[in-house]
MIDOSE-1310 file (N, C-alpha, C; in nm, 2 decimals, decimal comma, always signed):
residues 86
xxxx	+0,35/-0,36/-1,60/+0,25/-0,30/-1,51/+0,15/-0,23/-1,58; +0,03/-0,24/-1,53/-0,05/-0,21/-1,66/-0,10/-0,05/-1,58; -0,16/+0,04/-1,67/-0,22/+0,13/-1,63/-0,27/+0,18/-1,49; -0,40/+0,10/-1,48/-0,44/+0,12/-1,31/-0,33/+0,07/-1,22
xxxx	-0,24/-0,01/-1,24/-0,17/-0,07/-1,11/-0,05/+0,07/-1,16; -0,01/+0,09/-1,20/+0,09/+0,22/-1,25/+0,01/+0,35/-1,11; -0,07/+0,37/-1,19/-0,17/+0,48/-1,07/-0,19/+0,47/-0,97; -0,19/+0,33/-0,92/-0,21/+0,30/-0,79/-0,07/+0,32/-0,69
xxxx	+0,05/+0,23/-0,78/+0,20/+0,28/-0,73/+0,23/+0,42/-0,73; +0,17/+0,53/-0,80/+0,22/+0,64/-0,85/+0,19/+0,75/-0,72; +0,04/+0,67/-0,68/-0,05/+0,74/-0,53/+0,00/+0,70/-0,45; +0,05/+0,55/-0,43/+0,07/+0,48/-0,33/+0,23/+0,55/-0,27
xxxx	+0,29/+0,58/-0,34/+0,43/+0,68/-0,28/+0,39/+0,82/-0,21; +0,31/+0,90/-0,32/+0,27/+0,99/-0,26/+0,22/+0,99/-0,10; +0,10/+0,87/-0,07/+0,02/+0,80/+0,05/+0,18/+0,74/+0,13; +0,27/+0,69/+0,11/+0,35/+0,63/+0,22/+0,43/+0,76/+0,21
xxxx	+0,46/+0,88/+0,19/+0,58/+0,96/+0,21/+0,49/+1,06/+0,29; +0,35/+1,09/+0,26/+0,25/+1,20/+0,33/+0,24/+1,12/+0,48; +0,16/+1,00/+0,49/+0,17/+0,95/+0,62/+0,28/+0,88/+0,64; +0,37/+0,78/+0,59/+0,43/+0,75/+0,70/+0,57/+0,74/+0,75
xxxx	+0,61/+0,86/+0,62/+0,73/+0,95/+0,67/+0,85/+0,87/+0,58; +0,79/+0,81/+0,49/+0,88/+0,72/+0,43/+0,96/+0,85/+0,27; +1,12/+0,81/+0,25/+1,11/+0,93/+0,12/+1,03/+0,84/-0,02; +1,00/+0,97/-0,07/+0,90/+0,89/-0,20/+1,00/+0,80/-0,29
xxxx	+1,16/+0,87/-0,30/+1,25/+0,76/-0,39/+1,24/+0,58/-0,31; +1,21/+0,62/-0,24/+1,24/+0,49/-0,12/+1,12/+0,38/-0,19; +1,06/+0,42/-0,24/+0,93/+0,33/-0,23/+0,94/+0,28/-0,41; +0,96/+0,15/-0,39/+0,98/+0,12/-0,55/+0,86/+0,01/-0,50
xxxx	+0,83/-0,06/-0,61/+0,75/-0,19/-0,62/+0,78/-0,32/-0,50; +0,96/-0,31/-0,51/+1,02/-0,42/-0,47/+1,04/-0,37/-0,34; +1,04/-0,27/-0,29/+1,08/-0,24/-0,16/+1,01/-0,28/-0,05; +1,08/-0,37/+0,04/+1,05/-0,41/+0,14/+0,97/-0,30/+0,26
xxxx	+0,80/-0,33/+0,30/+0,78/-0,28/+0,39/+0,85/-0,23/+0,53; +0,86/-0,38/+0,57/+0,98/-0,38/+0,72/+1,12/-0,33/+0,70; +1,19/-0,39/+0,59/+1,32/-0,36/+0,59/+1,38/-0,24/+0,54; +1,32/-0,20/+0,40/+1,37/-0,07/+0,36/+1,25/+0,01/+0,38
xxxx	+1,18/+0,02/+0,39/+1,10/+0,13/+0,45/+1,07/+0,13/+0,63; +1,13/+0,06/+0,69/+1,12/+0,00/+0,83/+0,93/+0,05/+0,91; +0,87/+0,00/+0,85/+0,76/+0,03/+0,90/+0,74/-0,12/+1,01; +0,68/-0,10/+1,12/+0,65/-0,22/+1,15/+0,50/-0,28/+1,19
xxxx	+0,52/-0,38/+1,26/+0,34/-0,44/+1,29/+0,26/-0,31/+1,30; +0,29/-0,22/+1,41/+0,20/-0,10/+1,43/+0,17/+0,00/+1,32; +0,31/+0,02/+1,25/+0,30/+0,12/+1,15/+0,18/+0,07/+1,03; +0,18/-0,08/+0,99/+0,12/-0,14/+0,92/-0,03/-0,11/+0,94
xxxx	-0,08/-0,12/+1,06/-0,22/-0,09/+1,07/-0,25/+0,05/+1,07; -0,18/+0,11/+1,11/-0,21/+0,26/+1,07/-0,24/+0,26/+0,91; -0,11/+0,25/+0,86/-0,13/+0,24/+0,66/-0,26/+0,17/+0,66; -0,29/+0,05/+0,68/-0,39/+0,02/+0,66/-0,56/+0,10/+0,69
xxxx	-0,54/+0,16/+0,79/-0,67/+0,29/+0,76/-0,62/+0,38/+0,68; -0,50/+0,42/+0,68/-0,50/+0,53/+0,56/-0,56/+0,46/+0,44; -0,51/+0,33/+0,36/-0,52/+0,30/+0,27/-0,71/+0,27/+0,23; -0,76/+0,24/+0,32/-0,88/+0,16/+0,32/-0,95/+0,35/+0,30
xxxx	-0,91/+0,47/+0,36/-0,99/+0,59/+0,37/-0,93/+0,64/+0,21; -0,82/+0,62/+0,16/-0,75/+0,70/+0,06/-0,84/+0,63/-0,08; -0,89/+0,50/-0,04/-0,90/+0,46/-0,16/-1,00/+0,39/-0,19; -1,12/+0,39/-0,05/-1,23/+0,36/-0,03/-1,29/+0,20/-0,04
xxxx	-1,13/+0,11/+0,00/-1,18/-0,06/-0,01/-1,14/-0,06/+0,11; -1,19/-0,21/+0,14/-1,21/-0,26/+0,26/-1,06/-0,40/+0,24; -1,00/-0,35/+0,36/-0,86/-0,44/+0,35/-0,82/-0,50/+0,49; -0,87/-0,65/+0,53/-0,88/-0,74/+0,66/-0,68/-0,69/+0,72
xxxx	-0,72/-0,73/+0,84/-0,61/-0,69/+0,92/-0,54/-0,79/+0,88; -0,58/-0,92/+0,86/-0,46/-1,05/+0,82/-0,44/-0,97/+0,69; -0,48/-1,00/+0,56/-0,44/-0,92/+0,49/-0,32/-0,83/+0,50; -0,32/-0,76/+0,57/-0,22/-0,60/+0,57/-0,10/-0,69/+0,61
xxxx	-0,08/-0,77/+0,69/-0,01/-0,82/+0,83/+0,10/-0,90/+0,72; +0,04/-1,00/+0,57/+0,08/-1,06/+0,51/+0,12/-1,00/+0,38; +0,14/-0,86/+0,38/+0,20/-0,80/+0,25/+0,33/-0,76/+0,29; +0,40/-0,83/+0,17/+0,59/-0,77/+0,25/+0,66/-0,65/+0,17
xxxx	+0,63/-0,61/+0,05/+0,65/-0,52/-0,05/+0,55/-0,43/-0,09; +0,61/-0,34/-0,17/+0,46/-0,23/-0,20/+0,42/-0,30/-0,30; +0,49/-0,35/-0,39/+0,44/-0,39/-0,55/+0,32/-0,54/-0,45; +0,28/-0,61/-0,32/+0,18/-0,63/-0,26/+0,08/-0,55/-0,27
xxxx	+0,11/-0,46/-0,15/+0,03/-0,33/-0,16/-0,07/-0,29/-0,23; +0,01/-0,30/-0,39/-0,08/-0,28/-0,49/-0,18/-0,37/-0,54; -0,09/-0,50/-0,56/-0,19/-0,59/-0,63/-0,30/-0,57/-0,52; -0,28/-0,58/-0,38/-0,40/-0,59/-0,26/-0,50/-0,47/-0,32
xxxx	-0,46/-0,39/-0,36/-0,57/-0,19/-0,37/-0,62/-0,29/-0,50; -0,52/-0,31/-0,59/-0,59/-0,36/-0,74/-0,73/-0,43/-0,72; -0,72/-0,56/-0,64/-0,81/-0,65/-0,65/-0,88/-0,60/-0,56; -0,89/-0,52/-0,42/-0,99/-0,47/-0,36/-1,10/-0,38/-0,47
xxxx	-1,02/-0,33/-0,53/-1,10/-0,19/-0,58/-1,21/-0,28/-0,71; -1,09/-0,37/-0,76/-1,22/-0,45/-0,87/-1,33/-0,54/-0,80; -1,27/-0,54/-0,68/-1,39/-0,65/-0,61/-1,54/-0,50/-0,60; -1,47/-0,41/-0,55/-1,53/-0,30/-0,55/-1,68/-0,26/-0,63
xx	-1,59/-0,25/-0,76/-1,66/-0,23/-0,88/-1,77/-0,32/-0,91; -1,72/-0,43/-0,85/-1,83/-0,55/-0,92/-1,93/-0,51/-0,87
């Protein structure tokens, strides 16, 4: 995992245990959104404005709907944020 995606997962616990009540051990790369974190359709779009306000990219509702893990999550923040940059 390289640097920025490290930072991103490092925020990204902090961001799912602040909103959406998830514990921060809970949230590894591999952890399932729905199943070990039981977030569901609704909870997802919520995250999804948090994540689009926390981190200033623009992230489509299909998008969100089709990430099953956080280590998704990330790569999704990663490539938003370089699309960003460009």
């Amino acid at each position: 995992m390289s640097d920025e995606r490290f930072n991103l997962w490092s925020s990204l616990q902090t961001v799912l245990a602040a909103h959406m009540g998830v514990a921060i051990e809970e949230v590894t790369p591999c952890a399932s959104l729905a199943s070990d974190l039981d977030l569901d359709r609704f909870d997802r779009f919520e995250l999804l404005e948090v994540l689009e306000a926390t981190y200033s990219v623009s992230i489509s509702d299909e998008t969100i709907s089709e990430l099953i893990t956080v280590g998704d999550i990330v790569r999704c923040l990663h490539v938003a944020r370089t699309r960003a940059a460009a």
